[in-house]
N, C-alpha and C positions, 0 to 999 in steps of 0.2 A: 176427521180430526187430524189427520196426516195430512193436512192441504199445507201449503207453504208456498216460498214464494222463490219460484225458481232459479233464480238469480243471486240474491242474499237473502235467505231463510231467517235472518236476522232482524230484517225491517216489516217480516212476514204480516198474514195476522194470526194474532197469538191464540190458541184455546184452549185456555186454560181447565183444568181437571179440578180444582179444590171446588168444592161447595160456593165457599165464601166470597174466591172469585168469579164464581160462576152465576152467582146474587150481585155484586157488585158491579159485573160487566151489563148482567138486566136492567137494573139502575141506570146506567151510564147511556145506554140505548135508548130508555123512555124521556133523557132530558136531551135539550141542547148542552148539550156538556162543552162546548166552545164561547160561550158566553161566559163571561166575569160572572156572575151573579152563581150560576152551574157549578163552573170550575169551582166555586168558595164552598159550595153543599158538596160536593163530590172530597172535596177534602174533610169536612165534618164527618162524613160518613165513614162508619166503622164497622166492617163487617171480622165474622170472627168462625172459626171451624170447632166447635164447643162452645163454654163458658170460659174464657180464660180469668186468671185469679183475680183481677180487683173489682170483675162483674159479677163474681160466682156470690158475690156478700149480699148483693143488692135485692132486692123486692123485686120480683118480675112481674109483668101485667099480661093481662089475658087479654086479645083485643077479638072479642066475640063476632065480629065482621070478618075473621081471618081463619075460623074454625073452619074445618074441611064439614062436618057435620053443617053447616049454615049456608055454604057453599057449594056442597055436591047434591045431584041428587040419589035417593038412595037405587046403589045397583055399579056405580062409576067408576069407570075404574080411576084409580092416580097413583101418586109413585112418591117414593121418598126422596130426599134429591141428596141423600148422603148416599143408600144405595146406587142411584144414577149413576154419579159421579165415580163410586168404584167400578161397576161394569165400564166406563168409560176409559180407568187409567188412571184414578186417585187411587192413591198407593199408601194414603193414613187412616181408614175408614176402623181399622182395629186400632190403632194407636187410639184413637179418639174415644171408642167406643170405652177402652180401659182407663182413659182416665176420666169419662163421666161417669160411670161405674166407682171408681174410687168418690170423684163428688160428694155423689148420690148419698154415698155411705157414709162420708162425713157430716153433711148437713140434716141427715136422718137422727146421728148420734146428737149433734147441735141440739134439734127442735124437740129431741126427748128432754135434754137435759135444761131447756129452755122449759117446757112444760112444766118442767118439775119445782123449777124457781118460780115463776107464776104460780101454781098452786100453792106452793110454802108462803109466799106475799099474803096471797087471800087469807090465809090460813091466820097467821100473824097482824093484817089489818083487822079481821072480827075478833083476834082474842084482844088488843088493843082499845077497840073499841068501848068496850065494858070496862074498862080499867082506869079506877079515881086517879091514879096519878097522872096518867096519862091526860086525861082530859084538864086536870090541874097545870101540866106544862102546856097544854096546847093554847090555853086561855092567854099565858105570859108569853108564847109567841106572837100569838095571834095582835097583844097590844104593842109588840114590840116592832112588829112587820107594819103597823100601821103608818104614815107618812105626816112625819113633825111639821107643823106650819112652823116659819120662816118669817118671823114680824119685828 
């Protein structure tokens, strides 16, 4: 990782320590990354060291093809690649660790307090349900949402 380029260390080749560029350069290796078509995905592409905040909101997907469990077999060894990367010389591997930690805990408090409005909904659509007035206004909606011909 100390390799450089004797001359101007500057123009070197770079190797990088973060996680994220250590995924991104992978990436970069498996395409022609010189082609027009490359270059435009390699600029799409977004690699990240955590959740940073306007991702942290979104629905994440499981892509069951990428489970270590599907993929190894049992006995294997493999490695995390945020540990890696600190035995390497990534020097944010606590930073990061504290602020998914914080996450964790607020999207915990989130999906209690989400729970708790879905349950009270359910709760409130069966008492509703039985209820004459209710079904009296629902009827006066129900003609009113219908759509006027036009003649």
């Amino acid at each position: 990782l100390r390799k450089k380029m004797n001359t101007t260390p500057a123009k070197g080749p770079y190797h990088f320590r973060a996680p994220s560029r250590l995924i991104w350069r992978t990436i970069r290796s498996m395409m022609q990354h010189k082609i027009a078509r490359c270059e435009a995905a390699m600029e799409r592409l977004k690699v990240f060291d955590g959740i940073p905040s306007p991702y942290d909101k979104k629905k994440r997907m499981v892509v069951p093809d990428a489970l270590r469990i599907t993929r190894l077999r049992p006995g294997r060894r493999f490695t995390n690649i945020g540990r890696m990367c600190s035995e390497v010389g990534w020097k944010h591997r606590d930073t990061i660790k504290t602020l998914e930690d914080k996450r964790k805990t607020k999207a915990e408090a989130y999906w209690a307090k989400k729970k708790e409005l879905i349950q009270m909904r359910r709760k409130a659509e069966k008492q509703a349900a039985g209820d004459a007035k209710v079904k009296k206004v629902q009827k006066i909606l129900d003609v009113l949402e219908k759509p006027k011909a036009i003649f």
